[in-house]
mmCIF file of the N, C-alpha and C atoms, coordinates in Angstrom:
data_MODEL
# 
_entry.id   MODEL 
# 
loop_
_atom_site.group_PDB 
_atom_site.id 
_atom_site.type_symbol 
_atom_site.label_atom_id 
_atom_site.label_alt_id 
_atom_site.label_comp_id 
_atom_site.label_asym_id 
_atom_site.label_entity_id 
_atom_site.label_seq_id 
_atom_site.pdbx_PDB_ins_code 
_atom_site.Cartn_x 
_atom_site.Cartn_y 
_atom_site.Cartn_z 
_atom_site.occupancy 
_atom_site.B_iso_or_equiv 
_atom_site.pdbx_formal_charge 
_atom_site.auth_seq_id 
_atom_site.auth_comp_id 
_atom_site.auth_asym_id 
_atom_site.auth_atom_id 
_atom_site.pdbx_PDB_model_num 
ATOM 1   N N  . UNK A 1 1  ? -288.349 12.233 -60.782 1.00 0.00 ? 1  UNK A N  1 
ATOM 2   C CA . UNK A 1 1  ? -288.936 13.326 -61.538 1.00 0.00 ? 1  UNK A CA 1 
ATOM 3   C C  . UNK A 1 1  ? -287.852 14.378 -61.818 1.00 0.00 ? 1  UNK A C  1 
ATOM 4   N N  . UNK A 1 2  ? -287.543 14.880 -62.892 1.00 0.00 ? 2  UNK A N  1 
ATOM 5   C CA . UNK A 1 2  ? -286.498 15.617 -63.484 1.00 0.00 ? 2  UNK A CA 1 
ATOM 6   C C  . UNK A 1 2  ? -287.386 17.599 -62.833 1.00 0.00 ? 2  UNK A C  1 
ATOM 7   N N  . UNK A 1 3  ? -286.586 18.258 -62.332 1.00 0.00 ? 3  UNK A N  1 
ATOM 8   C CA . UNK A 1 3  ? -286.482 19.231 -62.977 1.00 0.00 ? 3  UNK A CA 1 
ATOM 9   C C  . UNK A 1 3  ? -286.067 20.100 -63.712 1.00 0.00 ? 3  UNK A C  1 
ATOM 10  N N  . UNK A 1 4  ? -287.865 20.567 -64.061 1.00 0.00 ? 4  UNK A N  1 
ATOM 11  C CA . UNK A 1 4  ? -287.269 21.573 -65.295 1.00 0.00 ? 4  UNK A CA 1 
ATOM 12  C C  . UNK A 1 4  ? -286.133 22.849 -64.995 1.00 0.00 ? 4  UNK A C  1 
ATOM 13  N N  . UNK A 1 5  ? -285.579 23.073 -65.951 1.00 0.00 ? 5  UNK A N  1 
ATOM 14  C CA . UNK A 1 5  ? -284.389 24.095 -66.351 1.00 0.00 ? 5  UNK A CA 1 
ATOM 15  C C  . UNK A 1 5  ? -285.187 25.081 -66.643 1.00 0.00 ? 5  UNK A C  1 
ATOM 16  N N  . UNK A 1 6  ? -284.792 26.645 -65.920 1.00 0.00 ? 6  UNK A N  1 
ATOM 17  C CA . UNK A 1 6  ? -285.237 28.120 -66.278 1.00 0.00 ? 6  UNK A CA 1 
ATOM 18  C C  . UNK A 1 6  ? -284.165 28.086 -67.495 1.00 0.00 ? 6  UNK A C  1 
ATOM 19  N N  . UNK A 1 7  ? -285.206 28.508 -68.644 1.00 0.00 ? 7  UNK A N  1 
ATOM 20  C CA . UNK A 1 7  ? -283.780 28.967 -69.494 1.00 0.00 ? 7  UNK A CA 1 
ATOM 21  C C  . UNK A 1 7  ? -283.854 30.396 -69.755 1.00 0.00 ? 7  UNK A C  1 
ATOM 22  N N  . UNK A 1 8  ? -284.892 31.141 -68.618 1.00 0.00 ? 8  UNK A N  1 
ATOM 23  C CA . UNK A 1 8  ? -285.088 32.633 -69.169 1.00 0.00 ? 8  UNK A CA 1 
ATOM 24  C C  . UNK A 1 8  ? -283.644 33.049 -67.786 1.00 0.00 ? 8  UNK A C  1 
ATOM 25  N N  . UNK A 1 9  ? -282.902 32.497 -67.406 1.00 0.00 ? 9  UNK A N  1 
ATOM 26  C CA . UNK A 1 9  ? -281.680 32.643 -66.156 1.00 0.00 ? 9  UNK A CA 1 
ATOM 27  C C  . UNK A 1 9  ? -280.574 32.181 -66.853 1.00 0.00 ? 9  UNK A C  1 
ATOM 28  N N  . UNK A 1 10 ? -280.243 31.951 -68.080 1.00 0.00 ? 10 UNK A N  1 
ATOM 29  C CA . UNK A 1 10 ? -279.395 32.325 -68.877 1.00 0.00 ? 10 UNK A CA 1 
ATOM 30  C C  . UNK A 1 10 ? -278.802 32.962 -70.204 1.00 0.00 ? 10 UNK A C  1 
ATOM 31  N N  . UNK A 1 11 ? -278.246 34.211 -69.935 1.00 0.00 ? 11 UNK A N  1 
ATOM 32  C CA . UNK A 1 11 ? -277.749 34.720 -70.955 1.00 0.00 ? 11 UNK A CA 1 
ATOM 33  C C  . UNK A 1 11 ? -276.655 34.963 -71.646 1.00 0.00 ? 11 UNK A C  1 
ATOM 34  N N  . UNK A 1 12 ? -276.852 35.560 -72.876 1.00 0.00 ? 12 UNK A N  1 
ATOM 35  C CA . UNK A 1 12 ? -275.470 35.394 -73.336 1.00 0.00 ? 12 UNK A CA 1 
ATOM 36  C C  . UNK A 1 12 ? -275.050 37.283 -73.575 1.00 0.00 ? 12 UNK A C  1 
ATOM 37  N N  . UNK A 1 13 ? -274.209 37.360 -72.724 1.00 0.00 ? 13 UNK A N  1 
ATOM 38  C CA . UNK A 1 13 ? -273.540 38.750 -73.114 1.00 0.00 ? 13 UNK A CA 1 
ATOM 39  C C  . UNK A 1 13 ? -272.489 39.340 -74.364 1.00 0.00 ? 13 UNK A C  1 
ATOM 40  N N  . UNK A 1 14 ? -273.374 40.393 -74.974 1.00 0.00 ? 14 UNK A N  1 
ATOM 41  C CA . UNK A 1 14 ? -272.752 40.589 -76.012 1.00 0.00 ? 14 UNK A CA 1 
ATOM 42  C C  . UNK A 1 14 ? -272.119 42.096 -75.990 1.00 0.00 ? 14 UNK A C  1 
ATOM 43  N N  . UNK A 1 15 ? -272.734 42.835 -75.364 1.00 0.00 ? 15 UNK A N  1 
ATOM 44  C CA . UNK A 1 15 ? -272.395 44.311 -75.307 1.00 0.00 ? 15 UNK A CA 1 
ATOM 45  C C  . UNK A 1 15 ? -271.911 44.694 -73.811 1.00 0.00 ? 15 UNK A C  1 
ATOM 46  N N  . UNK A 1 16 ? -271.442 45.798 -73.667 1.00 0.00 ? 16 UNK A N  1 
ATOM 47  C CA . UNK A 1 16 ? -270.737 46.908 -72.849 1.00 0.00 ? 16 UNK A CA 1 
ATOM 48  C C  . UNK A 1 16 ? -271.284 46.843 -71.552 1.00 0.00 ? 16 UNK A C  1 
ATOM 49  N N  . UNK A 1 17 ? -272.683 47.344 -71.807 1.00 0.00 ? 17 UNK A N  1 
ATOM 50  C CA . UNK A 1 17 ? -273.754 46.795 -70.807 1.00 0.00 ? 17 UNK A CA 1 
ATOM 51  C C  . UNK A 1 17 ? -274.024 46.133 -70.310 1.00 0.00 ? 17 UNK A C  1 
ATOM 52  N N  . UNK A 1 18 ? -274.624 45.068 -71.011 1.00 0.00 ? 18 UNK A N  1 
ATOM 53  C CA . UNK A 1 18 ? -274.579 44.157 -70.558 1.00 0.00 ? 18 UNK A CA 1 
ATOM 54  C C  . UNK A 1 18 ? -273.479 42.986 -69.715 1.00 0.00 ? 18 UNK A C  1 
ATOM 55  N N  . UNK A 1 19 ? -272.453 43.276 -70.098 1.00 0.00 ? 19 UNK A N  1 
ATOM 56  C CA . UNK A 1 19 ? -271.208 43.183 -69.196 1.00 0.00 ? 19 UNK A CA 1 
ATOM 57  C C  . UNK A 1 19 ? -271.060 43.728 -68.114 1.00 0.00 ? 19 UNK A C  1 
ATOM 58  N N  . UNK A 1 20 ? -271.417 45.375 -67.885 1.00 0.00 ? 20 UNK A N  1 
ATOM 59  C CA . UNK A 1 20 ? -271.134 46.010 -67.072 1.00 0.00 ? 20 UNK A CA 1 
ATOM 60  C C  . UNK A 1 20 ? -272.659 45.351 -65.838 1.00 0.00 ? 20 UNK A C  1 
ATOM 61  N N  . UNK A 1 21 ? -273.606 45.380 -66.270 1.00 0.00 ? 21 UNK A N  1 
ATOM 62  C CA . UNK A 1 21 ? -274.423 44.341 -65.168 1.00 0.00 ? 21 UNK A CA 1 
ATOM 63  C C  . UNK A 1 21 ? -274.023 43.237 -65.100 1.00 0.00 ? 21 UNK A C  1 
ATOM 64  N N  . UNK A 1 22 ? -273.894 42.353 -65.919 1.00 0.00 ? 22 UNK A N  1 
ATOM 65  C CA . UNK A 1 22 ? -272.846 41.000 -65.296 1.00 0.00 ? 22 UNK A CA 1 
ATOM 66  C C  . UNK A 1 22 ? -272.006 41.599 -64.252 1.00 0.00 ? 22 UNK A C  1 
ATOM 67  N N  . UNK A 1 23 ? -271.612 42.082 -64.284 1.00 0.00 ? 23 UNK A N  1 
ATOM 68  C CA . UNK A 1 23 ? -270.287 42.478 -63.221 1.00 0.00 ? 23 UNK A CA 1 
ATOM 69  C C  . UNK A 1 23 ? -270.543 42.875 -61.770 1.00 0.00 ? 23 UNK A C  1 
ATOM 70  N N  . UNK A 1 24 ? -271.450 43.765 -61.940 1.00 0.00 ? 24 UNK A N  1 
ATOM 71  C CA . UNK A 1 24 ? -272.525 44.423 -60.547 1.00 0.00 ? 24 UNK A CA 1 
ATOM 72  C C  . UNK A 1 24 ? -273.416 42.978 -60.172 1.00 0.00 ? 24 UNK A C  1 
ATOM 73  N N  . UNK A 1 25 ? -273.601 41.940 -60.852 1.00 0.00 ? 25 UNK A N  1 
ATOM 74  C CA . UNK A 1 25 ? -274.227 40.942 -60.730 1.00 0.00 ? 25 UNK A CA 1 
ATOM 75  C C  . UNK A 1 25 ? -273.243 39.841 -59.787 1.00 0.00 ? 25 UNK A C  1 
ATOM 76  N N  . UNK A 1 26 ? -271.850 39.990 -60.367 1.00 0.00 ? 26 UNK A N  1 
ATOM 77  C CA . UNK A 1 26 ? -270.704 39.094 -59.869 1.00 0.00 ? 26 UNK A CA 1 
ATOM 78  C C  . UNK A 1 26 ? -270.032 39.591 -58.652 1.00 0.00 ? 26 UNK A C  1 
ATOM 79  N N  . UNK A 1 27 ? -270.196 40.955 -58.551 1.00 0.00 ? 27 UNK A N  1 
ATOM 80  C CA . UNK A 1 27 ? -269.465 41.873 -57.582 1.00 0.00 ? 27 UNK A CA 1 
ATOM 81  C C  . UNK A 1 27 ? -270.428 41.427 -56.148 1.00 0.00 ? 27 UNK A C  1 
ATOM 82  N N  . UNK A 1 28 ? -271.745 40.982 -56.277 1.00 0.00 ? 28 UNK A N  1 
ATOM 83  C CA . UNK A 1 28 ? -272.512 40.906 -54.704 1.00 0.00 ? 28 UNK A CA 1 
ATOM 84  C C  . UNK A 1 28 ? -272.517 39.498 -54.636 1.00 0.00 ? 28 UNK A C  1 
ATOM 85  N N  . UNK A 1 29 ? -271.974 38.405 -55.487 1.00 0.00 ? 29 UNK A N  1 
ATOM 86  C CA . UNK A 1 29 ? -271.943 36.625 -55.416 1.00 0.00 ? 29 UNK A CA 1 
ATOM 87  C C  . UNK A 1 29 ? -270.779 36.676 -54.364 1.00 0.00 ? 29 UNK A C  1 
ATOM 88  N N  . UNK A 1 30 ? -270.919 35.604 -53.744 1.00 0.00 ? 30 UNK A N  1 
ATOM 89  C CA . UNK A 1 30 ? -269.934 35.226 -52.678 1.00 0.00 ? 30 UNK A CA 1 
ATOM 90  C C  . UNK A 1 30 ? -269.387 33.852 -53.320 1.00 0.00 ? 30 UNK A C  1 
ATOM 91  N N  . UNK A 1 31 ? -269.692 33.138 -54.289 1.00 0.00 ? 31 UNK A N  1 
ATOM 92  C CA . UNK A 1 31 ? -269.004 32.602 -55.031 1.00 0.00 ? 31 UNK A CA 1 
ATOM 93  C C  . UNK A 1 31 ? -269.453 32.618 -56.530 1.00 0.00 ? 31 UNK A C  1 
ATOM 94  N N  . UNK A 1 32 ? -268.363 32.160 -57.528 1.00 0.00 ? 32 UNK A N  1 
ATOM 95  C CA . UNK A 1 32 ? -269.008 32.337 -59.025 1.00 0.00 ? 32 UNK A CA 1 
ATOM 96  C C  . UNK A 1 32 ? -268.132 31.287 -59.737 1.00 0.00 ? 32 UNK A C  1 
ATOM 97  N N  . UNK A 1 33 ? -268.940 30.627 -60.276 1.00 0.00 ? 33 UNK A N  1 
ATOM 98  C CA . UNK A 1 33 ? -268.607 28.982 -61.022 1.00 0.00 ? 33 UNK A CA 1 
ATOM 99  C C  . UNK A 1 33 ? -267.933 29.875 -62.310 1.00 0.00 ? 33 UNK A C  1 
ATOM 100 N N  . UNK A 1 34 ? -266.734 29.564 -62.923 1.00 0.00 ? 34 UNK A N  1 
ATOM 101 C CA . UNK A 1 34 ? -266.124 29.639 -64.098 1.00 0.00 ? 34 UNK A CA 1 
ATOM 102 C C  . UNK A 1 34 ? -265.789 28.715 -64.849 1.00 0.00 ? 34 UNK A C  1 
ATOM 103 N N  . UNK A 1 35 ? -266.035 28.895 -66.703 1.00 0.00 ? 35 UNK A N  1 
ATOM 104 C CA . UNK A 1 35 ? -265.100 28.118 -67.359 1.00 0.00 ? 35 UNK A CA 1 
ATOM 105 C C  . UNK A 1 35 ? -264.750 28.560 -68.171 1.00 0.00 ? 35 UNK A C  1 
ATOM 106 N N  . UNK A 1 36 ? -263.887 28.069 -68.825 1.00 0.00 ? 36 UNK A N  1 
ATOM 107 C CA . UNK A 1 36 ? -262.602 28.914 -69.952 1.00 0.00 ? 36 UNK A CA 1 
ATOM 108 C C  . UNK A 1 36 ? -263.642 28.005 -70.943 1.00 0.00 ? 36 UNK A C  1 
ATOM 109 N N  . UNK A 1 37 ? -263.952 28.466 -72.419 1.00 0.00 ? 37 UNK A N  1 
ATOM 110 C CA . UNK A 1 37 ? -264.038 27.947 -73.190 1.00 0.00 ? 37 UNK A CA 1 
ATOM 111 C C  . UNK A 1 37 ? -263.198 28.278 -74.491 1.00 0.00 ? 37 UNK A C  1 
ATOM 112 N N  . UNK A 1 38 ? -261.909 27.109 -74.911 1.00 0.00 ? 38 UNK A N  1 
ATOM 113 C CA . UNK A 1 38 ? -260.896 26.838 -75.892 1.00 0.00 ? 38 UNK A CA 1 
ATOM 114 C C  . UNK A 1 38 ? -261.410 26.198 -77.079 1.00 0.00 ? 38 UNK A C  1 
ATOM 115 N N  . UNK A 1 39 ? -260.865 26.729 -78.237 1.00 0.00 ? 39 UNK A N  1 
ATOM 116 C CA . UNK A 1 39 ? -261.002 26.174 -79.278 1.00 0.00 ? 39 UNK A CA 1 
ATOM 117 C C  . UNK A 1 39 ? -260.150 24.582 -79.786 1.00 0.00 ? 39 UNK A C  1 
ATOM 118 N N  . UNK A 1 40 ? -259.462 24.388 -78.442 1.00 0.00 ? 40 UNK A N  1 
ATOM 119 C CA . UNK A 1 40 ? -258.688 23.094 -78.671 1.00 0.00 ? 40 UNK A CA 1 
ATOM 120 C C  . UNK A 1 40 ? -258.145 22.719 -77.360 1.00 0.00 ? 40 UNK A C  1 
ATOM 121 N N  . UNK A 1 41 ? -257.628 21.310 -76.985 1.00 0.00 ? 41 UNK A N  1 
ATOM 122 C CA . UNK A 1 41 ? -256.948 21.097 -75.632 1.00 0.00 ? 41 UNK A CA 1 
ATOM 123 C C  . UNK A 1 41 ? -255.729 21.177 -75.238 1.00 0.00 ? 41 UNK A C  1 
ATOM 124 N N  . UNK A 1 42 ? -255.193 21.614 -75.981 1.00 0.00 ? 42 UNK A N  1 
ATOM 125 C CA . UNK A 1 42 ? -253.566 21.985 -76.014 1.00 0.00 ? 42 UNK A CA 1 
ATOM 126 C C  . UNK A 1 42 ? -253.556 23.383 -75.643 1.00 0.00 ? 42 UNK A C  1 
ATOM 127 N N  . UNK A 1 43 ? -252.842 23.496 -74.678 1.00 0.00 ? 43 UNK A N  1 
ATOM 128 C CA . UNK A 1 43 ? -253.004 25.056 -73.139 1.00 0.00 ? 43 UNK A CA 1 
ATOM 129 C C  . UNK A 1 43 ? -251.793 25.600 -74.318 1.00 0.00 ? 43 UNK A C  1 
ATOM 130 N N  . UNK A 1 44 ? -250.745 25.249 -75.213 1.00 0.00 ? 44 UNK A N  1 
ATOM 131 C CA . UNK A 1 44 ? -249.763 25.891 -75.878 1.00 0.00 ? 44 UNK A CA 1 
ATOM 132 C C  . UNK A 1 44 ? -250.563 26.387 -76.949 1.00 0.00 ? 44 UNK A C  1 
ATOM 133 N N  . UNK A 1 45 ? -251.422 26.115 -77.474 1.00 0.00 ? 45 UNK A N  1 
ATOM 134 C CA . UNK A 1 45 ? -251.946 26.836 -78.446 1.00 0.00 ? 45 UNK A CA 1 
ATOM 135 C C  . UNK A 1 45 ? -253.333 26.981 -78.468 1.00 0.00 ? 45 UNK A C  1 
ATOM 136 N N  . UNK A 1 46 ? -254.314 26.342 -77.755 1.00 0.00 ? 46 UNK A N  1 
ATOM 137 C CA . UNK A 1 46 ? -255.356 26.907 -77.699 1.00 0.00 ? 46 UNK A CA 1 
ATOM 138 C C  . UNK A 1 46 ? -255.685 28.238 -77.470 1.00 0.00 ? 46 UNK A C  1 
ATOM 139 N N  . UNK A 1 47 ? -256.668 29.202 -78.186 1.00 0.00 ? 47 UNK A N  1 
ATOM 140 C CA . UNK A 1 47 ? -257.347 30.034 -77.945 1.00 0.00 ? 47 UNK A CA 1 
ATOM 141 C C  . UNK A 1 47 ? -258.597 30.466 -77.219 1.00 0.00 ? 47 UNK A C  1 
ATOM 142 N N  . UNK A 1 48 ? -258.733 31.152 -76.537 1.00 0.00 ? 48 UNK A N  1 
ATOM 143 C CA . UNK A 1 48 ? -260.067 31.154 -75.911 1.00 0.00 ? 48 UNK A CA 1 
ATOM 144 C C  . UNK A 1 48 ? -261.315 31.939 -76.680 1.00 0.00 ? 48 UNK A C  1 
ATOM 145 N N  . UNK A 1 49 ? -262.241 31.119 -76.143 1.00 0.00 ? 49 UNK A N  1 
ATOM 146 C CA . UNK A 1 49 ? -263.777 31.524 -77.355 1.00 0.00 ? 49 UNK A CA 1 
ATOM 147 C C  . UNK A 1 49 ? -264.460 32.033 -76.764 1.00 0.00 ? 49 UNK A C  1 
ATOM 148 N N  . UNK A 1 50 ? -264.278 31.549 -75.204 1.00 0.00 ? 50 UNK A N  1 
ATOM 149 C CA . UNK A 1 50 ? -265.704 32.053 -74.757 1.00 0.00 ? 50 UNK A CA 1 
ATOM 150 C C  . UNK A 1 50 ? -265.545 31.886 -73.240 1.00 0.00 ? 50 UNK A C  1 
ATOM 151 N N  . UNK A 1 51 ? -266.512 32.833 -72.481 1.00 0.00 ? 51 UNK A N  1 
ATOM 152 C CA . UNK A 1 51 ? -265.966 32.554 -70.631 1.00 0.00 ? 51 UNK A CA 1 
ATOM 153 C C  . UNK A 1 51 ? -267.449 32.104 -70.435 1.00 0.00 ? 51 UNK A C  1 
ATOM 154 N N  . UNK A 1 52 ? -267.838 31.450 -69.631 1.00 0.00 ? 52 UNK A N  1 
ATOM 155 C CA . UNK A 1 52 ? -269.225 30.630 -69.427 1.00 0.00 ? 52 UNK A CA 1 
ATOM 156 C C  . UNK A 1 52 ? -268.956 31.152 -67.227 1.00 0.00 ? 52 UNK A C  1 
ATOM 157 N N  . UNK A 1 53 ? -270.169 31.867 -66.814 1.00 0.00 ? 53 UNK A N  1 
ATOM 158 C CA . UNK A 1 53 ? -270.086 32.482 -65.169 1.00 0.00 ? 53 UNK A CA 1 
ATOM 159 C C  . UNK A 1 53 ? -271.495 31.996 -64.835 1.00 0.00 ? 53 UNK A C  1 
ATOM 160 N N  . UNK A 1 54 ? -271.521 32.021 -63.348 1.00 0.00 ? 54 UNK A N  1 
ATOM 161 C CA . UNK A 1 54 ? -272.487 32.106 -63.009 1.00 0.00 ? 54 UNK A CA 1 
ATOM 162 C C  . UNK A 1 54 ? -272.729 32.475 -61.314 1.00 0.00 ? 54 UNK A C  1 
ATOM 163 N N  . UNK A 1 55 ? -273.271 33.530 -61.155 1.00 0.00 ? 55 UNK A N  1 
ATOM 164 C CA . UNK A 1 55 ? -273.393 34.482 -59.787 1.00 0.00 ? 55 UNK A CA 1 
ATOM 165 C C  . UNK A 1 55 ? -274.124 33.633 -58.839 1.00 0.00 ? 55 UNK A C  1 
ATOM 166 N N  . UNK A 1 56 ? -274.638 32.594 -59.521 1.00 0.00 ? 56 UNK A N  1 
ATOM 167 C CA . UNK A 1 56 ? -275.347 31.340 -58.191 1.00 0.00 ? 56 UNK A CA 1 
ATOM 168 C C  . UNK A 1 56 ? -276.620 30.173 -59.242 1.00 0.00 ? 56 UNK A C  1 
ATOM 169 N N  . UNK A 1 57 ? -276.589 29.113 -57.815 1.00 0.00 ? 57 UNK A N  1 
ATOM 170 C CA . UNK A 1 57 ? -277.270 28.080 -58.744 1.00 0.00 ? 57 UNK A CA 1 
ATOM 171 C C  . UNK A 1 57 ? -278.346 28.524 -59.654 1.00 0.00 ? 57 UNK A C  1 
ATOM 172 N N  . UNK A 1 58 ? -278.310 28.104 -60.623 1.00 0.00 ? 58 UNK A N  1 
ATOM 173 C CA . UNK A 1 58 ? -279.491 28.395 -62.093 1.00 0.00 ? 58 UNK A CA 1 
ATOM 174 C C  . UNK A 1 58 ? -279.433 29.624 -62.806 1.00 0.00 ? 58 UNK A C  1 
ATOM 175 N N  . UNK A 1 59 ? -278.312 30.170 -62.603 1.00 0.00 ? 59 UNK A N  1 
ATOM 176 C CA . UNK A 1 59 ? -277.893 31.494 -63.396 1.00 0.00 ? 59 UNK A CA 1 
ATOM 177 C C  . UNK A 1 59 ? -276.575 31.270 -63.843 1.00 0.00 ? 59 UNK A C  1 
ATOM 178 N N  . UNK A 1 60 ? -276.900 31.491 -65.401 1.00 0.00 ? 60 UNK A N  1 
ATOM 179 C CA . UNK A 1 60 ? -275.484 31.234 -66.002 1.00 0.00 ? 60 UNK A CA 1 
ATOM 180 C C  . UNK A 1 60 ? -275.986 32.257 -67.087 1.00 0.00 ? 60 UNK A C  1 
ATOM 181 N N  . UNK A 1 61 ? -274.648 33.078 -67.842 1.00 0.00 ? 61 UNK A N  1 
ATOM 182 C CA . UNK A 1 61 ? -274.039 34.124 -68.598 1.00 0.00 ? 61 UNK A CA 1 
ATOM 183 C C  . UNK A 1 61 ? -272.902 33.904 -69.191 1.00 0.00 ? 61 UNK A C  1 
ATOM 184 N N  . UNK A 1 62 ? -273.215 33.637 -70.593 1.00 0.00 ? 62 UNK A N  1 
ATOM 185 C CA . UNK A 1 62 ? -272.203 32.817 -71.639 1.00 0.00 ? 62 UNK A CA 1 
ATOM 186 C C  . UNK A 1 62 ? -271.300 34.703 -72.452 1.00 0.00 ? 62 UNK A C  1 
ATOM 187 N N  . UNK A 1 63 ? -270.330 34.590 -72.593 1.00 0.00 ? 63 UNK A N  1 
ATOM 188 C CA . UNK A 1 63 ? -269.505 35.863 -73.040 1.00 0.00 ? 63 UNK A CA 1 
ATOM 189 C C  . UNK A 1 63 ? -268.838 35.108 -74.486 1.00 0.00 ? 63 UNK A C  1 
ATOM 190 N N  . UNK A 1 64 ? -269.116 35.488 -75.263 1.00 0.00 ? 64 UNK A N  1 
ATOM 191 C CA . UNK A 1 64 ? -268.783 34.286 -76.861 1.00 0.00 ? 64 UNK A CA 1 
ATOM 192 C C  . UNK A 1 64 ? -267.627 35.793 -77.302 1.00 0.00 ? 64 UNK A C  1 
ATOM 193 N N  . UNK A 1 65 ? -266.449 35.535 -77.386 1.00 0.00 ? 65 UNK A N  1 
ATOM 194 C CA . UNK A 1 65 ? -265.244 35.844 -77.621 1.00 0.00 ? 65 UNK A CA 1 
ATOM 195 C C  . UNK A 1 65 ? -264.227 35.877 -78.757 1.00 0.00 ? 65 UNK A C  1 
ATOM 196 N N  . UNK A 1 66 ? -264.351 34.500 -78.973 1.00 0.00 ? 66 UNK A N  1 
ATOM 197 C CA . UNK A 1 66 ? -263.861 34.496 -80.432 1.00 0.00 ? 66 UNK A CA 1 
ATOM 198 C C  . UNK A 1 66 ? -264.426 33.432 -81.620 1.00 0.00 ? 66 UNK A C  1 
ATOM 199 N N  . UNK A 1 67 ? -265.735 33.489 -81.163 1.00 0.00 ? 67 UNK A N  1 
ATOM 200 C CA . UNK A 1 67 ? -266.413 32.724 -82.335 1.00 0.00 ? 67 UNK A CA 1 
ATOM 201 C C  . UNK A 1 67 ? -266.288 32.964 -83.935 1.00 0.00 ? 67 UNK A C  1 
ATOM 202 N N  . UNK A 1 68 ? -266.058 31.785 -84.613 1.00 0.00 ? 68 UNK A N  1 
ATOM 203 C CA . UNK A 1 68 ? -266.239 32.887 -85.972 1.00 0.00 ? 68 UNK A CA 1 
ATOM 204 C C  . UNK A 1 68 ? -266.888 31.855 -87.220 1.00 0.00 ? 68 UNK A C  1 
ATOM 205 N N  . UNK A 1 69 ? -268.183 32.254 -87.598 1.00 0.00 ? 69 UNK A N  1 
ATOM 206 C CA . UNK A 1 69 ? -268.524 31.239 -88.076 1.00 0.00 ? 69 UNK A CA 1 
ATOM 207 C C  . UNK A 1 69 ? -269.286 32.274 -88.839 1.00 0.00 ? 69 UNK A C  1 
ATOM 208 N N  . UNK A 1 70 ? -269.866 31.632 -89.722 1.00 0.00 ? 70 UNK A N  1 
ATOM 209 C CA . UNK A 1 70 ? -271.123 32.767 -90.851 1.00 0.00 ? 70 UNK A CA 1 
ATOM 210 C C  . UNK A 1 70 ? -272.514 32.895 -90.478 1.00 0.00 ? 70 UNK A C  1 
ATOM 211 N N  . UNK A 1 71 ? -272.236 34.426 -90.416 1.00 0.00 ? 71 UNK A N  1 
ATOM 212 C CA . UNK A 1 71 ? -273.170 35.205 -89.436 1.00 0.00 ? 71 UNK A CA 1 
ATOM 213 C C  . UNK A 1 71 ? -273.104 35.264 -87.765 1.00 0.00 ? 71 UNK A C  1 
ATOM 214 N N  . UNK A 1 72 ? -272.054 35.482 -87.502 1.00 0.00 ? 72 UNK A N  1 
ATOM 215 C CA . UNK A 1 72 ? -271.632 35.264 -86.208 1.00 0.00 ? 72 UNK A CA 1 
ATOM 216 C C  . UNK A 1 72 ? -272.051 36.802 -85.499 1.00 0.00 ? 72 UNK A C  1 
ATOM 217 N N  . UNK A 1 73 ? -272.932 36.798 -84.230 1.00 0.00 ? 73 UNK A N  1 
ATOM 218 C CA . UNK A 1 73 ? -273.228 38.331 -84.047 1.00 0.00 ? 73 UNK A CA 1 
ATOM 219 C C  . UNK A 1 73 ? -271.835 38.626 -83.147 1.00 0.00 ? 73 UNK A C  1 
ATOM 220 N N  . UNK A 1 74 ? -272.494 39.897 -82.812 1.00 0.00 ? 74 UNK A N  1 
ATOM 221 C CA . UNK A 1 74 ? -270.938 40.887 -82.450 1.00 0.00 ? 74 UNK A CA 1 
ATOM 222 C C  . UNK A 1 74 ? -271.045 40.583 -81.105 1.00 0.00 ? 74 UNK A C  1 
ATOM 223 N N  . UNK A 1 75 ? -269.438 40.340 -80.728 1.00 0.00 ? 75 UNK A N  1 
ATOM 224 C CA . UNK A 1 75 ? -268.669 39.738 -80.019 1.00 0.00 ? 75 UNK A CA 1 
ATOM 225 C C  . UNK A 1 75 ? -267.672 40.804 -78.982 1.00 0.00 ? 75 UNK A C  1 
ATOM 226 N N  . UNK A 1 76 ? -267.889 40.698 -77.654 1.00 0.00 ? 76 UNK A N  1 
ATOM 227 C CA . UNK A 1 76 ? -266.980 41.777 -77.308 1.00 0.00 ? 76 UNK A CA 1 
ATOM 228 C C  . UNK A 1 76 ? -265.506 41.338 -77.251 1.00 0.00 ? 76 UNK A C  1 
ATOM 229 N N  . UNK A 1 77 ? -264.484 42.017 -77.285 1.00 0.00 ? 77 UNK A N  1 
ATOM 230 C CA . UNK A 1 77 ? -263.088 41.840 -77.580 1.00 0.00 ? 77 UNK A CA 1 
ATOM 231 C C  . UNK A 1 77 ? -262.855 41.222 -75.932 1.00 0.00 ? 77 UNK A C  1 
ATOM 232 N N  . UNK A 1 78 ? -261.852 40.669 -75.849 1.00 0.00 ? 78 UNK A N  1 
ATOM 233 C CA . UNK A 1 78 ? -261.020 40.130 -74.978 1.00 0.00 ? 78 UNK A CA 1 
ATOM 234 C C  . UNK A 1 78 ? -260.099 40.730 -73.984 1.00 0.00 ? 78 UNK A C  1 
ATOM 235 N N  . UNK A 1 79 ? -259.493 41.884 -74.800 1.00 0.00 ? 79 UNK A N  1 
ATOM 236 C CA . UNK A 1 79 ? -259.390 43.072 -73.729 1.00 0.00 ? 79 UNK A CA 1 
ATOM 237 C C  . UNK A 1 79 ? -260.268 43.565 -72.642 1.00 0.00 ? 79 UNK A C  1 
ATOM 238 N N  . UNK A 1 80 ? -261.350 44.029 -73.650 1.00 0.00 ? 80 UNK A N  1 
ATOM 239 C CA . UNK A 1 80 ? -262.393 44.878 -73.108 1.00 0.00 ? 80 UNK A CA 1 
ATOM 240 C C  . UNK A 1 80 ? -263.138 43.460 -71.637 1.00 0.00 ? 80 UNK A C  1 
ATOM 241 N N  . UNK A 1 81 ? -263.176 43.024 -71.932 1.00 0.00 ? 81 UNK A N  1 
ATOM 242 C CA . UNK A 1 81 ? -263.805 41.410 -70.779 1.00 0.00 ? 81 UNK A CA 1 
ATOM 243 C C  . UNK A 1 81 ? -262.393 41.237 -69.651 1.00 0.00 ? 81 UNK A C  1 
# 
């Protein structure tokens, strides 16, 4: 028997705020799953798009970086993350 997936335990962060609770969220995890998401597999020139976290099992928080496609919503900068 499969279980079902919460999908209301993942989000995708787009603003200031919402970052800044991701963070207070990551700051009390005693561990936190990461992945780099690249626009290609070559580490010499790939760019990064996107950081994919998660503060514990069944919580994940997607950060979309350098997407760029038509109608793409707003994206926080790479600095600022």
């Amino acid at each position: 028997m499969a279980i079902p997936i919460r999908t209301d335990a993942y989000r995708v962060v787009t603003t200031s705020e919402q970052l800044a609770l991701l963070m207070e969220s990551l700051s009390r995890s005693k561990m936190i799953g990461l992945s780099i998401e690249t626009d290609g597999t070559r580490m010499v020139d790939a760019q990064v798009i996107g950081l994919s976290l998660s503060p514990a099992l069944g919580q994940g928080h997607y950060i979309p970086l350098g997407h760029s496609y038509l109608g793409v919503p707003k994206q926080l900068k790479l600095a600022e993350v």
